[in-house]
Backbone as CSV, one residue per row, in Angstrom:
resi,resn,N_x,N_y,N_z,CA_x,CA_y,CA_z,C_x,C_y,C_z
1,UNK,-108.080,-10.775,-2.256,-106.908,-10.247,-1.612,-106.024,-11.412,-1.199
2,UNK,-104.805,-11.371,-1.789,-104.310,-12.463,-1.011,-103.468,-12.228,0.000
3,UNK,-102.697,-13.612,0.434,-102.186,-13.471,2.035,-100.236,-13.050,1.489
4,UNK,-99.465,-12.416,2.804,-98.229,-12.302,2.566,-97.746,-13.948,3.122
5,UNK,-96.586,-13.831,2.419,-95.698,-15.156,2.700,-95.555,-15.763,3.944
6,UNK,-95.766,-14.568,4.892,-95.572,-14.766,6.230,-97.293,-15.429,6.977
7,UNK,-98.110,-14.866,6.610,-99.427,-15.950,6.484,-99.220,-16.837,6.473
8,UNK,-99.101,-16.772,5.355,-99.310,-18.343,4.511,-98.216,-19.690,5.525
9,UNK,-97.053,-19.063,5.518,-95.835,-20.091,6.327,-96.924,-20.295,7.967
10,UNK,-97.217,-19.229,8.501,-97.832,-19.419,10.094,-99.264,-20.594,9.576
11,UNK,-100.121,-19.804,8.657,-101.160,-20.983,8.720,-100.985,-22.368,8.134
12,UNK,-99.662,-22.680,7.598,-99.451,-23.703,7.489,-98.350,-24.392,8.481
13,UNK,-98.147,-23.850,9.445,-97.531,-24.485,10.574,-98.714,-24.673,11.724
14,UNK,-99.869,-23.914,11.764,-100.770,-24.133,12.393,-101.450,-25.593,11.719
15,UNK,-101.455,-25.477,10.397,-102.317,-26.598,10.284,-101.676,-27.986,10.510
16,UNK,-100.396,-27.765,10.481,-99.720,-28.883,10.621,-99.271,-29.406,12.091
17,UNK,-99.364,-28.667,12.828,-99.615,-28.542,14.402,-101.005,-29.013,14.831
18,UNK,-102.035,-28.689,14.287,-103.625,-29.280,14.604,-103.387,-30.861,13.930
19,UNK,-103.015,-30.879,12.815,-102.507,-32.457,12.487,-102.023,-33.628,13.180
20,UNK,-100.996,-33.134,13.489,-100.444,-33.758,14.437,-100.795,-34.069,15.909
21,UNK,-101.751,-32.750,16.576,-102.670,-33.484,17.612,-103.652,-33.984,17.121
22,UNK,-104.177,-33.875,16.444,-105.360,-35.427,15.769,-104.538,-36.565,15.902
23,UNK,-103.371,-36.937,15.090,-102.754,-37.960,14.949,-102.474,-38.528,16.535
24,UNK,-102.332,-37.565,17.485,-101.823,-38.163,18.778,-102.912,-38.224,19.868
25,UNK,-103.957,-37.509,19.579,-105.196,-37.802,20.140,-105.875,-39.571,19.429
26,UNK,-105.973,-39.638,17.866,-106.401,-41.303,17.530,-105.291,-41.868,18.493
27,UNK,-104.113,-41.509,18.659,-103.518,-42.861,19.281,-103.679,-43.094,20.630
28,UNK,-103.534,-41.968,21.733,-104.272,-42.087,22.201,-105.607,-43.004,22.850
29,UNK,-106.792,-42.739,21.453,-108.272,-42.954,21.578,-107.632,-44.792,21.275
30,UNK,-107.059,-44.956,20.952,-107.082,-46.468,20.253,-105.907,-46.865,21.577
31,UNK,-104.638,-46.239,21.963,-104.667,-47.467,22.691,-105.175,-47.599,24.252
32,UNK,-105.900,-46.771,24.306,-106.854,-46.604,25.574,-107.982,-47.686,25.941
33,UNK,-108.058,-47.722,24.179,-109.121,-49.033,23.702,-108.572,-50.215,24.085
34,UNK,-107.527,-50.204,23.957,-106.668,-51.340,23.146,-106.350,-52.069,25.127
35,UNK,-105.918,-50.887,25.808,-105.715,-51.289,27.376,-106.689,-51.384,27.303
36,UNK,-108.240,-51.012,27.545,-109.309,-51.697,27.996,-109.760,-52.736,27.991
37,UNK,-109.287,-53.231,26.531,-109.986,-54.575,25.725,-109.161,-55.462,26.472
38,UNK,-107.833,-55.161,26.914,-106.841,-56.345,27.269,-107.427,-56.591,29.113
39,UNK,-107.693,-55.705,29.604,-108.264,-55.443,30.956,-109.267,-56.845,31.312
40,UNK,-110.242,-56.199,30.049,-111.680,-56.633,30.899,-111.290,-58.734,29.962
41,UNK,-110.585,-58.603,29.292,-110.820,-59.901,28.684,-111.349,-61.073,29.808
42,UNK,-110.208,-61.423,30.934,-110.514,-62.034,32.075,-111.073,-61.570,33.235
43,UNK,-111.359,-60.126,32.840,-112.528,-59.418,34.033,-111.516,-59.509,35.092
44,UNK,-110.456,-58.529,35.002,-109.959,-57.732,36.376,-109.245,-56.314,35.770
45,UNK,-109.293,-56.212,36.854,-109.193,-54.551,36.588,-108.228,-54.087,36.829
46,UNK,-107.076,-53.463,36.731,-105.959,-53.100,37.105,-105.185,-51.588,36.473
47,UNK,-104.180,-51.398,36.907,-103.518,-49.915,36.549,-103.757,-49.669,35.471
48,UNK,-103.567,-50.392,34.253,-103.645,-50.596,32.980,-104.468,-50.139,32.523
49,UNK,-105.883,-50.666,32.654,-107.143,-50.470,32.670,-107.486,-49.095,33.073
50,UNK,-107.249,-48.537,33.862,-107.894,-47.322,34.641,-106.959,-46.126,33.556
51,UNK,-105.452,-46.852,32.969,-104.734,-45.643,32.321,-105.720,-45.840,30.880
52,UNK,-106.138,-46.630,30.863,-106.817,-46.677,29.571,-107.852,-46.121,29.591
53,UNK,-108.937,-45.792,30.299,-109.771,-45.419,30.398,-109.873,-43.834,30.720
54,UNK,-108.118,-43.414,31.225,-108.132,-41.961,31.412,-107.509,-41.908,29.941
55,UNK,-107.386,-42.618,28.759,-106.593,-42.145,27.597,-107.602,-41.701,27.118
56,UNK,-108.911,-42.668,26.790,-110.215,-42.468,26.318,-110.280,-41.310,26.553
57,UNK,-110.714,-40.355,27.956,-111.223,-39.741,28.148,-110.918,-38.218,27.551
58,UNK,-109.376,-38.442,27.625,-108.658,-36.939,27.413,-108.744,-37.166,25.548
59,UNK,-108.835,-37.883,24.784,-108.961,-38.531,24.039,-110.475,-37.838,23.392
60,UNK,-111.618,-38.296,23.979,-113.062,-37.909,23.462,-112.971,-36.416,24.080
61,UNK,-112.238,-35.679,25.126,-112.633,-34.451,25.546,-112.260,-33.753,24.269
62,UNK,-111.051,-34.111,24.102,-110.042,-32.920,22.447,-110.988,-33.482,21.831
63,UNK,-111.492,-34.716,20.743,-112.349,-34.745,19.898,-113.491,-33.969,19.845
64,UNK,-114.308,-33.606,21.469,-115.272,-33.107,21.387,-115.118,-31.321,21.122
65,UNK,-113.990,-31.014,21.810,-113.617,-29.742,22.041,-113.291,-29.075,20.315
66,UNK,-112.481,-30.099,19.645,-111.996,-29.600,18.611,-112.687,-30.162,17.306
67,UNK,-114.127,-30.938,17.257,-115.051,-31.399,16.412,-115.196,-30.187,14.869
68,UNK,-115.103,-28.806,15.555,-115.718,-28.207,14.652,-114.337,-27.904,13.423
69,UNK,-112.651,-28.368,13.961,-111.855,-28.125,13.349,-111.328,-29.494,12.345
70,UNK,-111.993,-30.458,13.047,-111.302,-32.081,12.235,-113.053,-32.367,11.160
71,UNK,-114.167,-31.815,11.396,-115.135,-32.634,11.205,-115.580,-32.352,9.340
72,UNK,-114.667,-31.114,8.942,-114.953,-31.123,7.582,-113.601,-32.611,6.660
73,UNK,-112.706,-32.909,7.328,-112.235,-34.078,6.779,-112.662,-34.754,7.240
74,UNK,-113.606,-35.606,7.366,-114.474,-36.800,7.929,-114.756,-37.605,6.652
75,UNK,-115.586,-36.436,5.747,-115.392,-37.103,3.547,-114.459,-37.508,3.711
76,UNK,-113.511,-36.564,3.356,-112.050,-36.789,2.791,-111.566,-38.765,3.297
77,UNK,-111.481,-38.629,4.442,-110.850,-39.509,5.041,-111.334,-40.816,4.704
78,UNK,-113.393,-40.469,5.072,-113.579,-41.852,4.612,-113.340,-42.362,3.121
79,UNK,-113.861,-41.473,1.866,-113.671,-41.847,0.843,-112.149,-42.145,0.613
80,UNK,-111.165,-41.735,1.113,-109.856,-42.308,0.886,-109.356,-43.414,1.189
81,UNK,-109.968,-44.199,2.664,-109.942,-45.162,3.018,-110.939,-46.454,1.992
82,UNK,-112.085,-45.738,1.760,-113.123,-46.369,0.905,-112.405,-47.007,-0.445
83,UNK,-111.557,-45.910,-1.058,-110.830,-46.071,-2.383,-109.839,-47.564,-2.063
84,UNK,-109.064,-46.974,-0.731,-108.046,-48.194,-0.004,-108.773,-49.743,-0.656
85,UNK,-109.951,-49.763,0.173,-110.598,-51.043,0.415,-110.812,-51.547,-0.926
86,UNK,-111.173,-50.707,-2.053,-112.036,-51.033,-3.463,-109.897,-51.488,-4.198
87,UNK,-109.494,-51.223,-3.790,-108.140,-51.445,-4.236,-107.721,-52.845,-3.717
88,UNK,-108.300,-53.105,-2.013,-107.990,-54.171,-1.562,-109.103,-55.220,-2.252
89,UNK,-110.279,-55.177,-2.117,-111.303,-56.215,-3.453,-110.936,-56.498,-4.158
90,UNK,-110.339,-55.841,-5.283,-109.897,-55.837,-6.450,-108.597,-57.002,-6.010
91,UNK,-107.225,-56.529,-5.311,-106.747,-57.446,-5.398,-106.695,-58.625,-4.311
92,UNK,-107.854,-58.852,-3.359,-107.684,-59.807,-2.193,-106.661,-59.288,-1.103
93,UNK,-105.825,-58.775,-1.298,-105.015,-58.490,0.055,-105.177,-57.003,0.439
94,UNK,-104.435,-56.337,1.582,-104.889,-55.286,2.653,-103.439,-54.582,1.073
95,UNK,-103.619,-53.402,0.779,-102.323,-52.910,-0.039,-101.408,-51.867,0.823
96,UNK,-101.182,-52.414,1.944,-100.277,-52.022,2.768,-99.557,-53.259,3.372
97,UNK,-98.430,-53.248,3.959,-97.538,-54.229,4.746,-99.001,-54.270,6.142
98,UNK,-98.886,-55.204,6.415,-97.902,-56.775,5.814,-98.918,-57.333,4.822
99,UNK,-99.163,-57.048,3.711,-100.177,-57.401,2.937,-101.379,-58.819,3.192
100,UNK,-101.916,-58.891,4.250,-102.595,-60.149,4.453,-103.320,-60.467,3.630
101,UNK,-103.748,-61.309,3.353,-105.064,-61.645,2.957,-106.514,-61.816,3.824
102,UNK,-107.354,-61.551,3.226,-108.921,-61.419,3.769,-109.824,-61.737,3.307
103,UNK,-110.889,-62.153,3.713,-112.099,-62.362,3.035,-112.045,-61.384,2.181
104,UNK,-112.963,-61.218,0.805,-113.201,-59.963,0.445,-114.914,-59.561,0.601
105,UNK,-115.348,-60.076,1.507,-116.665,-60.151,2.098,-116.531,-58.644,3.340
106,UNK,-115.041,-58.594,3.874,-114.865,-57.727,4.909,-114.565,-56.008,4.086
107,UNK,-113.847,-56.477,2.905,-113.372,-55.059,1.549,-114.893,-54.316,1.700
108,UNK,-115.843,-55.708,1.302,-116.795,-54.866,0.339,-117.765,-54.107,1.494
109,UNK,-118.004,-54.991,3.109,-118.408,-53.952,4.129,-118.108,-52.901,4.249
110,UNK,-116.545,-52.804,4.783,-115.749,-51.632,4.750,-116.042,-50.411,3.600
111,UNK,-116.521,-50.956,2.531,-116.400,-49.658,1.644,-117.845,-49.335,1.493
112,UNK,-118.976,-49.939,2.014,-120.460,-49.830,2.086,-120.486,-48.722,3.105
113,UNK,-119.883,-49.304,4.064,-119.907,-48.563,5.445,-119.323,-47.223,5.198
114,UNK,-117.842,-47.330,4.982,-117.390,-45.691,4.968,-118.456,-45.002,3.724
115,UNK,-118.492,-45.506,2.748,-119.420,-44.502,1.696,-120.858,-44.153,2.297
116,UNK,-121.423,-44.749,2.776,-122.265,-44.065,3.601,-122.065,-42.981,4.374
117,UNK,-120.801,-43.293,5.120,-120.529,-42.560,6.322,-120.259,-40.830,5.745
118,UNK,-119.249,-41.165,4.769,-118.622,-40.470,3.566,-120.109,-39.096,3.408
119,UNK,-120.794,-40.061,2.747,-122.174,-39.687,2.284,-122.950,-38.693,3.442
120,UNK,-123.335,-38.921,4.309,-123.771,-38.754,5.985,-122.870,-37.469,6.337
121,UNK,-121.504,-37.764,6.336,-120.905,-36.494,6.875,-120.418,-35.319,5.992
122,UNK,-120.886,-35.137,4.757,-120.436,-34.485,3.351,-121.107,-33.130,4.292
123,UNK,-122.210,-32.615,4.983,-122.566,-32.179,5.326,-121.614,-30.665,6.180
124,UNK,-120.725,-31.686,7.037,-119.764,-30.610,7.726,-118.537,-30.079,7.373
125,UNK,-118.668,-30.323,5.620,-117.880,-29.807,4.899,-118.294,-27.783,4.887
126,UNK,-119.361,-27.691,4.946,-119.672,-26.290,4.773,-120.511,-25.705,5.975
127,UNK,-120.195,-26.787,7.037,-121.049,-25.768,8.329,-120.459,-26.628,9.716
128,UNK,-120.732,-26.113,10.544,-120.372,-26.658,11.953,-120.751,-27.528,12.448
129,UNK,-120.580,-28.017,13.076,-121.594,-29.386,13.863,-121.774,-28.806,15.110
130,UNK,-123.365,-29.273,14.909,-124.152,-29.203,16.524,-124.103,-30.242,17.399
131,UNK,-124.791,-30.037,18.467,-124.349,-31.251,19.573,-124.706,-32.381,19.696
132,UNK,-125.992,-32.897,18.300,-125.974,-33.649,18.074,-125.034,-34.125,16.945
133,UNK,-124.472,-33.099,16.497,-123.871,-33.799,15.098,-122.382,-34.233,15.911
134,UNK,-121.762,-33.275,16.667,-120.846,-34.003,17.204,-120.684,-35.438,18.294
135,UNK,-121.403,-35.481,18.815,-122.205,-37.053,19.472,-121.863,-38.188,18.509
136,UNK,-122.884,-37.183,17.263,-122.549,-38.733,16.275,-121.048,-39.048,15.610
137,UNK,-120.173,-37.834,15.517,-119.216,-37.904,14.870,-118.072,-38.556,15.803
138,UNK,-118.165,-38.006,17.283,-117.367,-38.942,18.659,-117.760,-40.483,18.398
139,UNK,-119.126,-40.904,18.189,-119.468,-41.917,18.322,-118.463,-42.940,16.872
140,UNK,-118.670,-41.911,15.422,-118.476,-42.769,14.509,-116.950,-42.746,14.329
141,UNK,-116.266,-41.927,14.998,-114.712,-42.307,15.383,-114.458,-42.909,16.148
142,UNK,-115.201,-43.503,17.060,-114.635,-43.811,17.976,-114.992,-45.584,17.748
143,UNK,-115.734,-45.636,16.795,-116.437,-47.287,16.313,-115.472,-47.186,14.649
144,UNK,-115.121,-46.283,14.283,-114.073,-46.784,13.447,-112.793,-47.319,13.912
145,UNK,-112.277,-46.395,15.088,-110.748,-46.937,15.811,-111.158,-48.185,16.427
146,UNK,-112.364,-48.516,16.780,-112.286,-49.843,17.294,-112.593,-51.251,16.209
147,UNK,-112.924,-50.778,15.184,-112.747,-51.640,13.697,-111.640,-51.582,13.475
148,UNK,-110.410,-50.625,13.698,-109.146,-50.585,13.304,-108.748,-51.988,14.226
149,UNK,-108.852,-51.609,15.860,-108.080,-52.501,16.491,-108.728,-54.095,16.466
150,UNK,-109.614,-53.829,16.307,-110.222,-55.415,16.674,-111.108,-55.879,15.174
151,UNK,-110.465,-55.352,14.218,-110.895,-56.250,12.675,-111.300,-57.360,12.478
152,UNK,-112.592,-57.839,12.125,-114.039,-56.836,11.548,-114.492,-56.533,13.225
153,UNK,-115.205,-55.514,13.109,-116.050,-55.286,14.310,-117.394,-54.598,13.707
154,UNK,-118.540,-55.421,13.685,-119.657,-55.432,13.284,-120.185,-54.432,13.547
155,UNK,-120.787,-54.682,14.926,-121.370,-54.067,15.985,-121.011,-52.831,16.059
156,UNK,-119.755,-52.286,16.190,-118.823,-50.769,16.236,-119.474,-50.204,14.649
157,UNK,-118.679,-50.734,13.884,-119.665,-50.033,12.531,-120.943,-50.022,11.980
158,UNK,-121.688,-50.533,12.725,-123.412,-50.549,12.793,-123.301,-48.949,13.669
159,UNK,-122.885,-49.016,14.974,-123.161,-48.037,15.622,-122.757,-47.076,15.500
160,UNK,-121.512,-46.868,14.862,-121.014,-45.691,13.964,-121.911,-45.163,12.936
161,UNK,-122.409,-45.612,11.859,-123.440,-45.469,11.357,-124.544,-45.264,11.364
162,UNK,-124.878,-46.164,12.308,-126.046,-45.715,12.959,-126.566,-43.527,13.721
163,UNK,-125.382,-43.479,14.049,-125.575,-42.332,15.144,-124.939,-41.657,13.881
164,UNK,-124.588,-41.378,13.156,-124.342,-40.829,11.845,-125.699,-40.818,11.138
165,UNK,-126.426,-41.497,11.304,-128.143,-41.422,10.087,-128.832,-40.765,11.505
166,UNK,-128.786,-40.916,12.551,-129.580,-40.581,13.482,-129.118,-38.851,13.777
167,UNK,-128.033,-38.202,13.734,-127.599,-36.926,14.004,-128.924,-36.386,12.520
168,UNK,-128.274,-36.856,11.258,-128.647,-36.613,9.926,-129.831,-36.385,9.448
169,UNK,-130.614,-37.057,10.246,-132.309,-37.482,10.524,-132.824,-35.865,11.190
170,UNK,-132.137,-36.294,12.339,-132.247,-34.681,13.821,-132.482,-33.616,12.987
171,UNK,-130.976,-33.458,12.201,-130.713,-31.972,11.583,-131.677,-32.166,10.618
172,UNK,-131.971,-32.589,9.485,-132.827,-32.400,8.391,-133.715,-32.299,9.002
173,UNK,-134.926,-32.924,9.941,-136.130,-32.448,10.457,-136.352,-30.875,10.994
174,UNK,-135.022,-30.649,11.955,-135.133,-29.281,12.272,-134.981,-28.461,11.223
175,UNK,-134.577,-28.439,10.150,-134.440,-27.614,8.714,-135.975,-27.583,8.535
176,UNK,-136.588,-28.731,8.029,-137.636,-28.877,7.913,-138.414,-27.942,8.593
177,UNK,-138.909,-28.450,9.998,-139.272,-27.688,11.110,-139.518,-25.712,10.971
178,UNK,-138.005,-25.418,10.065,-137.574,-23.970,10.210,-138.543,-23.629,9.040
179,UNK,-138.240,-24.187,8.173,-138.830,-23.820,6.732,-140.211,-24.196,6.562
180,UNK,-140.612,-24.735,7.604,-142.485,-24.494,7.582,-143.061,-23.466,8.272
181,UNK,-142.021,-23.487,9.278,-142.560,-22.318,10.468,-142.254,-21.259,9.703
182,UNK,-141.582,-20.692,8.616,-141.102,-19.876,8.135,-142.579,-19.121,7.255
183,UNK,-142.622,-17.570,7.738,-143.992,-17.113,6.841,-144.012,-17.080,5.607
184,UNK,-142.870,-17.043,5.095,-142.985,-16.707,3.494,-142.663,-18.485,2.915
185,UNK,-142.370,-19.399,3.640,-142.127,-20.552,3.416,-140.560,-20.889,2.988
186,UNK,-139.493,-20.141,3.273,-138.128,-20.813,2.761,-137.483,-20.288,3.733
187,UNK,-136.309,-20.924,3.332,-135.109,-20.422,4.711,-134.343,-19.217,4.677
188,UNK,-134.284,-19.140,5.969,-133.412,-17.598,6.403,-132.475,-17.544,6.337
């Protein structure tokens, strides 16, 4: 059955309305970061700091609140970015302004990392995320925007990843778990 014109125009002003608060929630999440990082550098604390830390917050609340509506482009995004990087290897520089140059030691992380991630979250393409899956997905956005601002950041994309294999781990065991306990032996 399909939709009338008038559908179709509303759910595509809706989607483009949820877009656009993603887009203003990352900015937000990043420069909340971005005041924090400048805060604590010399360890004092000030207005700045505290607005940054309320950006974060309102920031991870919408991420958490609205996980189950952003978390099937999580693929999408990384493998697009992934493609970015295999474009930047190939030619040594970032293929956006201001075209820098980089190690290409940092390309080939970057595209290890998101394809994993890629890999890891293919999952909430066809189902919801639970409260562990959203944990990990707050966590692995929130260690990608801080690889954005503070390029390379090791540590952030270890732990992004990390809590991405660790949600992944959770859920497959409890599948597991279901489908043994299960009398006839398969899932419901």
């Amino acid at each position: 059955m399909s939709k009338s014109a008038a559908e179709q125009v509303v759910n595509g002003f809706w989607l483009v309305v949820r877009g656009a608060a993603c887009l203003v929630t990352l900015g937000l999440l990043i420069d909340g970061e971005r005041r924090v990082a400048q805060s604590l550098m010399p360890v004092r604390y000030s207005l700045n700091s505290f607005m940054g830390l309320g950006e974060l917050f309102l920031a991870c609340s919408f991420l958490w609140k609205t996980a189950s509506t952003w978390s099937p482009w999580v693929t999408a995004v990384t493998f697009f970015v992934a493609l970015r990087s295999v474009v930047g290897l190939a030619i040594g520089r970032i293929p956006s302004p201001p075209f820098t140059v980089f190690p290409r030691i940092f390309a080939f992380e970057t595209i290890v990392f998101l394809v994993c991630a890629g890999l890891l979250s293919i999952r909430f393409m066809s189902r919801s995320p639970s409260t562990f899956d959203r944990i990990a997905l707050l966590t692995f956005v929130l260690a990608a925007s801080i690889d954005l601002l503070f390029e390379p950041a090791h540590i952030a994309i270890a732990t992004g990843l990390f809590a991405l294999i660790v949600a992944w781990t959770l859920s497959d065991s409890c599948q597991w778990r279901r489908h043994t306990a299960s009398p006839r032996g398969h899932y419901r």
